[in-house]
C-alpha positions as CSV (number, residue, x, y, z in Angstrom):
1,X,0.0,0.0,0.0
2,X,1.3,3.6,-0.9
3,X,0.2,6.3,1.5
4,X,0.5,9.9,0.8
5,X,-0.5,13.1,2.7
6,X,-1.4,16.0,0.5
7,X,-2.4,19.7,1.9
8,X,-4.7,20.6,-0.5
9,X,-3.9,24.5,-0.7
10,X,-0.7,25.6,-0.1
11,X,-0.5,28.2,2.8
12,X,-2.4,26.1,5.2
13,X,-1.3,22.8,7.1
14,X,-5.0,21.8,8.3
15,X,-6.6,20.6,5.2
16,X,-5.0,17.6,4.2
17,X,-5.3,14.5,2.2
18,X,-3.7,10.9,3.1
19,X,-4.5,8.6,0.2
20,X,-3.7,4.7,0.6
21,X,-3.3,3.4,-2.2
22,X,-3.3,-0.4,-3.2
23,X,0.0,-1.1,-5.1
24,X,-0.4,-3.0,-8.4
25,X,0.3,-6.1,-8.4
26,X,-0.5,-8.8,-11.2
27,X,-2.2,-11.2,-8.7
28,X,-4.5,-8.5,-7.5
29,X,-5.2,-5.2,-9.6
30,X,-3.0,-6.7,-12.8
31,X,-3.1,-3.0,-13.9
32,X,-7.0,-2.4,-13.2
33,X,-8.6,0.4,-11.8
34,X,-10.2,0.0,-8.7
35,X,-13.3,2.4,-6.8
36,X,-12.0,4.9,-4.2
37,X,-13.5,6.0,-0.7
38,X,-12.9,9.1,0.5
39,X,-13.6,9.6,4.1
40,X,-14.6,12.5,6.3
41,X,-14.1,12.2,10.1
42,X,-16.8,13.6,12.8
43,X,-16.0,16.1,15.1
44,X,-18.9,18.8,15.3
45,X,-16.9,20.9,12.8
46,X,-14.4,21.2,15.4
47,X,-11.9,18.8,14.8
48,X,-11.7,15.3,12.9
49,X,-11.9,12.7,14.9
50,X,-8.7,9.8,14.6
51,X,-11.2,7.7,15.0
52,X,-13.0,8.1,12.2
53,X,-10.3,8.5,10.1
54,X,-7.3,6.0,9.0
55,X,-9.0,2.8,10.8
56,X,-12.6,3.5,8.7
57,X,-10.1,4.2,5.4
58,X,-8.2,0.8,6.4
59,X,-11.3,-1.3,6.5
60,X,-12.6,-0.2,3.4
61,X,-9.0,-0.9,1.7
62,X,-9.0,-4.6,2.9
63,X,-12.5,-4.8,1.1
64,X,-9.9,-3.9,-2.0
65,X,-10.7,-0.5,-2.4
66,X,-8.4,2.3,-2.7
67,X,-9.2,4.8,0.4
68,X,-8.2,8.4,1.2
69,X,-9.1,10.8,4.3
70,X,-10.0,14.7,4.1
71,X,-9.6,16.3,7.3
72,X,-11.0,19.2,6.3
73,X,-11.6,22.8,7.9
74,X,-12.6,22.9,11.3
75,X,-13.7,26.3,13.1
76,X,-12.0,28.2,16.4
77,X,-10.8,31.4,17.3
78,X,-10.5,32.9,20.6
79,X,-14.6,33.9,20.7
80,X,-15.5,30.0,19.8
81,X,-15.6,28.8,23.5
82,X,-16.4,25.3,22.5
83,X,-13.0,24.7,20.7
84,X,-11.0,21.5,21.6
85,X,-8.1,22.7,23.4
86,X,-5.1,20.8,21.1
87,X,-7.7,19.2,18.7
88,X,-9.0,22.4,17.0
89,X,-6.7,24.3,15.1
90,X,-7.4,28.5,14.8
91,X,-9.0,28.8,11.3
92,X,-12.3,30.3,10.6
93,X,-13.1,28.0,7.0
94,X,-15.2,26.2,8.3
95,X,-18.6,27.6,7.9
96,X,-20.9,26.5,5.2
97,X,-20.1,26.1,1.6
98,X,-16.1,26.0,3.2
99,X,-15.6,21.9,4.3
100,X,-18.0,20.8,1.8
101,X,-15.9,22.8,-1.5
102,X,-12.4,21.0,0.2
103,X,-14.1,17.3,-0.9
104,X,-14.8,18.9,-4.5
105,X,-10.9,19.9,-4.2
106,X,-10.1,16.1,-3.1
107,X,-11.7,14.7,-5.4
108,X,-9.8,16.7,-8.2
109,X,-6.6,16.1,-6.1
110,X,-7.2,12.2,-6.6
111,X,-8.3,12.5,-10.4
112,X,-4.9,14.2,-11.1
113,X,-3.5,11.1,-9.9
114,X,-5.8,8.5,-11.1
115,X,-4.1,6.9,-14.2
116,X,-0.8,6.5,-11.7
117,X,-3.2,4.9,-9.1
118,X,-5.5,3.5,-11.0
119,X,-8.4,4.7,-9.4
120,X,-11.7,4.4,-11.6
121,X,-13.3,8.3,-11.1
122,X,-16.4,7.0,-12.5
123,X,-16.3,5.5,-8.8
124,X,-15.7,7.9,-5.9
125,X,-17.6,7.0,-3.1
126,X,-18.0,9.2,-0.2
127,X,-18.2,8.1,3.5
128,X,-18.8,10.5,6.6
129,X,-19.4,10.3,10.3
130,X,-21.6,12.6,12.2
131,X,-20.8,16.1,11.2
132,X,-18.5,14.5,8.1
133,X,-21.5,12.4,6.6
134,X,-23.5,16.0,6.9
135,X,-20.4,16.9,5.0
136,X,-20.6,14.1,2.5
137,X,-24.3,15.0,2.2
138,X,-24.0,18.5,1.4
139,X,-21.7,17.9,-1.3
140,X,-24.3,14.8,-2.8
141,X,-26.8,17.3,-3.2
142,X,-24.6,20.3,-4.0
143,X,-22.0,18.6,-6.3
144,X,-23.0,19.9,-9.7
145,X,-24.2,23.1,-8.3
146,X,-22.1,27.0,-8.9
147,X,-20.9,26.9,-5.2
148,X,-18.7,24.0,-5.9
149,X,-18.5,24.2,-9.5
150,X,-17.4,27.8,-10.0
151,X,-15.7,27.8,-6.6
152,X,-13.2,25.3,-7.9
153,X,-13.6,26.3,-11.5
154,X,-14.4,22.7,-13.0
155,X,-17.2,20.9,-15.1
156,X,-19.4,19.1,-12.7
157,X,-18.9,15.7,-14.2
158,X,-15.6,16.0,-12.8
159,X,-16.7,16.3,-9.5
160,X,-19.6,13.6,-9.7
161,X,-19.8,11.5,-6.6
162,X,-20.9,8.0,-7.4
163,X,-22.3,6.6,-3.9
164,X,-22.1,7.9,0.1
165,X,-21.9,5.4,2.8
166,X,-22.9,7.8,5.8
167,X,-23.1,7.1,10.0
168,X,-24.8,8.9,12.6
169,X,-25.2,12.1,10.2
170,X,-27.1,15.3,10.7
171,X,-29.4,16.0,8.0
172,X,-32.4,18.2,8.9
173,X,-31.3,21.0,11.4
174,X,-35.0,22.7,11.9
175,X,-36.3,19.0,12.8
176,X,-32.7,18.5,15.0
177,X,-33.3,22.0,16.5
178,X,-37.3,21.2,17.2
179,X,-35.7,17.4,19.2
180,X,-33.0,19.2,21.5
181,X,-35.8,22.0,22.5
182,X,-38.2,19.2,23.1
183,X,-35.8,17.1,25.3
184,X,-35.1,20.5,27.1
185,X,-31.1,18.8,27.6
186,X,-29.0,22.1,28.8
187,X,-25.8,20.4,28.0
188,X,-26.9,19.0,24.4
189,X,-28.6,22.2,23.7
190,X,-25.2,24.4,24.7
191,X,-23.2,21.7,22.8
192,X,-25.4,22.5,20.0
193,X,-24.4,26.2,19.6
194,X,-20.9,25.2,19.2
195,X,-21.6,22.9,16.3
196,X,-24.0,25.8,14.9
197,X,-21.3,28.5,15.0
198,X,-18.4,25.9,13.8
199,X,-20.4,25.6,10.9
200,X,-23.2,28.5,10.5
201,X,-20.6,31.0,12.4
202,X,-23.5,31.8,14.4
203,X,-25.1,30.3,17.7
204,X,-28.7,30.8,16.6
205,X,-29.0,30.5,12.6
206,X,-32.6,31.4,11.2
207,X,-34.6,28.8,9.3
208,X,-33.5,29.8,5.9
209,X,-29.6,29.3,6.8
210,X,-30.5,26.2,8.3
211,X,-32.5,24.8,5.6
212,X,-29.1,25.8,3.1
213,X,-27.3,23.5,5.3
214,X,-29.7,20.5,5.6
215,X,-29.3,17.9,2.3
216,X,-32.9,16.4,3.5
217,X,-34.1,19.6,1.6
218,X,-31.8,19.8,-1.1
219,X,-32.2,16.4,-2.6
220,X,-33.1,16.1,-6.3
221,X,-32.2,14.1,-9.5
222,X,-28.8,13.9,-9.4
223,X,-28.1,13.3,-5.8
224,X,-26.4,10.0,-6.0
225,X,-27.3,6.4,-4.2
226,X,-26.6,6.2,-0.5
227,X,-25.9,4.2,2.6
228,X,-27.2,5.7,5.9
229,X,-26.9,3.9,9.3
230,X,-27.6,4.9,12.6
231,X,-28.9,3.9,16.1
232,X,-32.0,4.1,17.9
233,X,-30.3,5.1,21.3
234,X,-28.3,7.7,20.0
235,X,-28.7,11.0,22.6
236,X,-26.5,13.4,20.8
237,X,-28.1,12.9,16.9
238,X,-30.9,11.4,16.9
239,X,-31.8,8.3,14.7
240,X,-34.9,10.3,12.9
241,X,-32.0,12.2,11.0
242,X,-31.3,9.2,8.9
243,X,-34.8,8.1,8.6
244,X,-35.6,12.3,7.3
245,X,-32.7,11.7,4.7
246,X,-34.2,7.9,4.0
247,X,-37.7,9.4,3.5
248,X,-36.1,12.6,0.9
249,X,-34.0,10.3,-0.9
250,X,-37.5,8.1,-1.5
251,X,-39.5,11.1,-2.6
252,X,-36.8,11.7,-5.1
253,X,-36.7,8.3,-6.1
254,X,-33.3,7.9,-5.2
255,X,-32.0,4.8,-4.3
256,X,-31.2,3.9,-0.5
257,X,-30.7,1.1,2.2
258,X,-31.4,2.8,5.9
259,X,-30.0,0.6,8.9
260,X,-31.6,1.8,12.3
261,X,-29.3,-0.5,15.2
262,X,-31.3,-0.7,18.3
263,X,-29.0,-0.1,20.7
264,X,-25.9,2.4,21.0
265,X,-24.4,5.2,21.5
266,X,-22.9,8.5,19.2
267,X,-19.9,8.2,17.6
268,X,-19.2,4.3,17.6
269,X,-16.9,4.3,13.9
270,X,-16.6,0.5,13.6
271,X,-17.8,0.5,16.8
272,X,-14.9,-2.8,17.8
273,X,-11.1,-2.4,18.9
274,X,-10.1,-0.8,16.1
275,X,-11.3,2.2,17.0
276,X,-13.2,1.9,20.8
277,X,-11.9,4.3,23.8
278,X,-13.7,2.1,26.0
279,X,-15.6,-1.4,25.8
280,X,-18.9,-0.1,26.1
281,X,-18.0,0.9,22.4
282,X,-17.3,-2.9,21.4
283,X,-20.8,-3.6,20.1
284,X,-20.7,-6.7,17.6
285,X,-24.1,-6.2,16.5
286,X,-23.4,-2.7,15.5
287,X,-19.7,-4.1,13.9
288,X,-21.8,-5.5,11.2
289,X,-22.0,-2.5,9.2
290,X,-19.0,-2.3,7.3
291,X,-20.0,-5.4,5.7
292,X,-23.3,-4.5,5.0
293,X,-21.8,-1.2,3.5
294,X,-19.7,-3.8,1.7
295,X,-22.3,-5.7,0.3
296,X,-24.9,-3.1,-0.9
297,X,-21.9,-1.2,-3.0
298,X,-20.9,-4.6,-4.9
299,X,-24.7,-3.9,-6.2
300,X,-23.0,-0.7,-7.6
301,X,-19.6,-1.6,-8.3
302,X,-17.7,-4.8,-10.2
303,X,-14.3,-4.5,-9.5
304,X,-12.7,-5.4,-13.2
305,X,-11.4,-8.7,-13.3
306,X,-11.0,-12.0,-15.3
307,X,-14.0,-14.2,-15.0
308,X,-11.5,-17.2,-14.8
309,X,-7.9,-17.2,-12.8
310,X,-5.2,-17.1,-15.1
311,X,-3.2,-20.5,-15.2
312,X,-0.2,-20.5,-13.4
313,X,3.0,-21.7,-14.5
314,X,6.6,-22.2,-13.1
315,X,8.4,-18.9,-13.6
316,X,11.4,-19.5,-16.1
317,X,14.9,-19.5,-14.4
């Protein structure tokens, strides 16, 4: 495997991307292109979580994909009292169209690189956690649209995203809003002004800003295929986001596969030891979703390969 780190404009050290790439070999790619996942970490919009980051982009690899993370722009300044002392670098990019134009920016990264990786761009499949699958999201439903487009100054068919394989996402903020006031939770409802002015730049964003931000509204024809998972017992984003995204996708006619786990918490990744901080995170039920995610994209996605093994024959001395 080849891994790379790439900042992704020059003067700033905190959007990066690490590709790992699967080496060519002639008993595996034999020269073939292979799909790519690019992953987005979690982390409110202020910081990307490790967690969600090189161990989700390994997994995916050993299903024979080629795999690459963005950590993209996170928000704090010395007003944003909610930054992560050591995790949450001082730039103010983050706020809506910022993180969502940096995966339009990867993806061009990766196609300037794809005949030396052999990475099939007709196959770039997004994958986010919490505040990265909004992130993945936004871009599905904004993808061939001027704020990407003319931001980065490319066709659209460039930048088409083929699939999204999305955790624990936000999707709806006026129906996430309407929950926290309803559960009346001080602590959720403070933490939620932190991720509203990480990625708003405002505490208390009116309905129109929040609708902007919310895919669930901006789903249409070429919004491409997606995973979603989540779980019922979720406290800090609760399961009706994916089943608001489930029910836009449907009304769009866009295909979908919605997993609601009964039981855990927020944040579980691959929820095993890969990445747990503790073993209440270790749930094997939940563990299962990787290869689901594995087995609804080989609906999509044939990797390219001889129907029969080649014959093997004693190398010549």
């Amino acid at each position: 495997m080849k891994i790379e780190q790439f900042q992704l404009f020059g003067d700033r050290k905190d959007v990066t991307l690490t590709t790992y790439i699967l080496e060519d070999s002639p008993e595996i790619l034999n020269g073939k292109k292979r799909p790519l996942i690019l992953v987005c970490p979690g982390g409110a919009y202020m910081f990307c979580s490790d967690r969600e980051a090189e161990p989700i982009a390994l997994r995916f690899a050993a299903m024979g994909y080629h795999a690459a993370v963005l950590r993209y722009s996170v928000y704090s300044n010395g007003e944003n009292k909610y930054a992560i002392p050591g995790k949450t670098p001082a730039y103010e990019k983050s706020v809506m169209p910022g993180p969502m134009r940096e995966i339009g920016k990867a993806i061009l990264t990766i196609r300037e690189h794809a005949e030396e990786w052999l990475v099939d761009m007709d196959q770039i499949v997004l994958t986010g956690y919490s505040a990265g699958a909004n992130n993945c999201a936004l871009y599905c439903v904004y993808w061939d649209n001027p704020v990407i487009t003319d931001y980065l100054g490319a066709d659209k068919e460039m930048l088409r995203p083929a699939a999204a394989v999305l955790g624990y996402g936000v999707y709806d903020y006026p129906a996430m809003q309407k929950d926290l006031d309803k559960i009346g939770d001080k602590g959720r409802i403070e933490g939620n002004y932190g991720f509203n002015l990480a990625f708003f730049g405002t505490e208390h964003p009116d309905e129109e800003t929040m609708i902007k931000g919310s895919p669930a509204f901006q789903v249409h024809e070429t919004t491409p295929p997606m995973f979603l998972w989540s779980t019922r017992e979720d406290n800090v984003v609760p399961a009706r986001q994916s089943v608001l995204m489930a029910n836009a996708l449907a009304e769009n006619d866009i295909p979908f596969e919605l997993h609601i786990f009964e039981r855990g918490m927020h944040g579980l990744a691959l929820a095993d030891q890969a990445t747990s901080q503790a073993k209440e995170q270790n749930m094997p039920e939940i563990a299962q979703w990787p290869e689901m995610a594995e087995r609804w994209l080989k609906q999509r996605f044939e990797f390219d390969v001889p129907d029969v093994c080649p014959k093997w024959e004693m190398p010549e001395e």
